[in-house]
Each structure stands twice: as C-alpha cells, then as structure tokens.
C-alpha positions, -999 to +999 in steps of 0.1 A: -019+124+139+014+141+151+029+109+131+014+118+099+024+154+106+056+143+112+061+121+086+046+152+062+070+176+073+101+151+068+088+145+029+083+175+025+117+189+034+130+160+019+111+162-017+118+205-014+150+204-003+163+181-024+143+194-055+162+222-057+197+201-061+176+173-087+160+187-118+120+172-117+132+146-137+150+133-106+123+141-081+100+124-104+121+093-102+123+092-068+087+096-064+079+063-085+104+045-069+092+052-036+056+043-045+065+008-061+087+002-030+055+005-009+036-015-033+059-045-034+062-044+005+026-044+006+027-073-011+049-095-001+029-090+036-004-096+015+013-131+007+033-141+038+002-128+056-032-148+030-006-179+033-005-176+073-037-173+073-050-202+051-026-226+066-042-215+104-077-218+088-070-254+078-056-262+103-089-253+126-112-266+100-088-301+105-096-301+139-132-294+136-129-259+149-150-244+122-163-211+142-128-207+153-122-204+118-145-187+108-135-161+137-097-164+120-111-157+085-128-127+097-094-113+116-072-122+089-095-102+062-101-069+087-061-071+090-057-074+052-082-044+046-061-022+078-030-030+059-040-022+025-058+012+038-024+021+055-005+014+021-029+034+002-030+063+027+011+063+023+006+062-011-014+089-011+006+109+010+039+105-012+019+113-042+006+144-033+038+157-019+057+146-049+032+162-079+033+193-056+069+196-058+064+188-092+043+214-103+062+239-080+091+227-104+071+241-132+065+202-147+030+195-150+034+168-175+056+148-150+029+154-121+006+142-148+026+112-153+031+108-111-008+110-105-016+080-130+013+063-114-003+067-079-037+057-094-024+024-108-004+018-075-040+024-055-055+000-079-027-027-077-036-024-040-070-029-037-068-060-060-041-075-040-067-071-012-098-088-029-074-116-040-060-117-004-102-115+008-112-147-019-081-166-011-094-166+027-127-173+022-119-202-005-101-215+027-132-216+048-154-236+017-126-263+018 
C-alpha cells in the first residue's frame, strides 16, 4: 500500500510538475510512451516466462512426471495472471494520473485520446495472458 502511495505521489509530482514546463502535447507523449514501455516489458517476460515454462513442462512430461507438471502448468499460469494484473494495475495508475493532468491542462481531447490508449494497452495485456494460458496448457496435451 505505502508503495502504491509512494509511487502515486512521485507521478504525480512528476506529471504536475513537469506539466507546467511541457504543453499537454508533451505530457500526453510521455504518458503513451510510458504505457507502451510497460506493455513491451510485460511482454517480453510473457515470452521468456510461457517459453521457460513449456520447456520445464516437457521436460517433466519426458520423464514421466506428469502431476509434477501438471502442478508446473498451474504455477506458471497463476504467475502469468499475477504478472499481467500487476501490468494492468500500473497501467491503470499511469493512465489516470496522466488524463488528470490532462484535463487539468484544459485538453480533454488528448485525455480522450490517453484513455483509448490505456484501453487498448489493457486489452493487449489480457490477450498476451490467454495466449501465455493456451501456450501452457497446449504443453500439457503434448
């Protein structure tokens, strides 16, 4: 919690006090950059992660450890969903600081524009994760 607060607090100084130096054009900038830097980290650990993973899996099934797998599978898909909730809740975060600043910045069109950003980052997400869930799985039914 005092994490989050603390993370609030420095992106929100950070967003406010630069705002006032940037015009929104720049603060909305910065806000989509930041956003698509936490989408591609998010997925490149969905794919060094789901590859892991699957190589582990077959590894077990190879040695006839199939509940072990199946145990594997199980971790490896409640990490995936942890990781992809703690992506989306930064998302979130940054979004809502940024359109705030935004429409303190009298420019509700580029909030506009931020918010359907955010919504197609969250969506991007949550796909990476049910590709990330059927990849592991498909693993298993080898």
């Amino acid at each position: 919690m005092l994490r989050k607060l603390s993370l609030a607090l420095v992106v929100g100084l950070c967003f406010v006090g630069n705002a006032l130096a940037h015009s929104p054009e720049d603060v909305a900038a910065r806000c989509a950059d930041r956003v698509e830097q936490v989408v591609e980290r998010a997925t490149n650990a969905a794919m060094d992660e789901t590859h892991e993973c699957v190589r582990r899996i077959n590894a077990l099934q190879d040695q006839g450890r199939h509940e072990a797998a199946r145990k594997l599978a199980q971790q490896c898909i409640n990490n995936a969903t942890q990781r992809t909730q703690n992506a989306v809740g930064y998302v979130n975060e940054i979004c809502d600081e940024c359109i705030e600043v935004l429409l303190r910045l009298d420019a509700p069109q580029l909030a506009r524009r931020i918010n359907h950003l955010c919504d197609e980052a969250v969506e991007t997400l949550r796909v990476i994760l049910h590709r990330e869930k059927t990849a592991i799985l498909d693993a298993l039914e080898d």
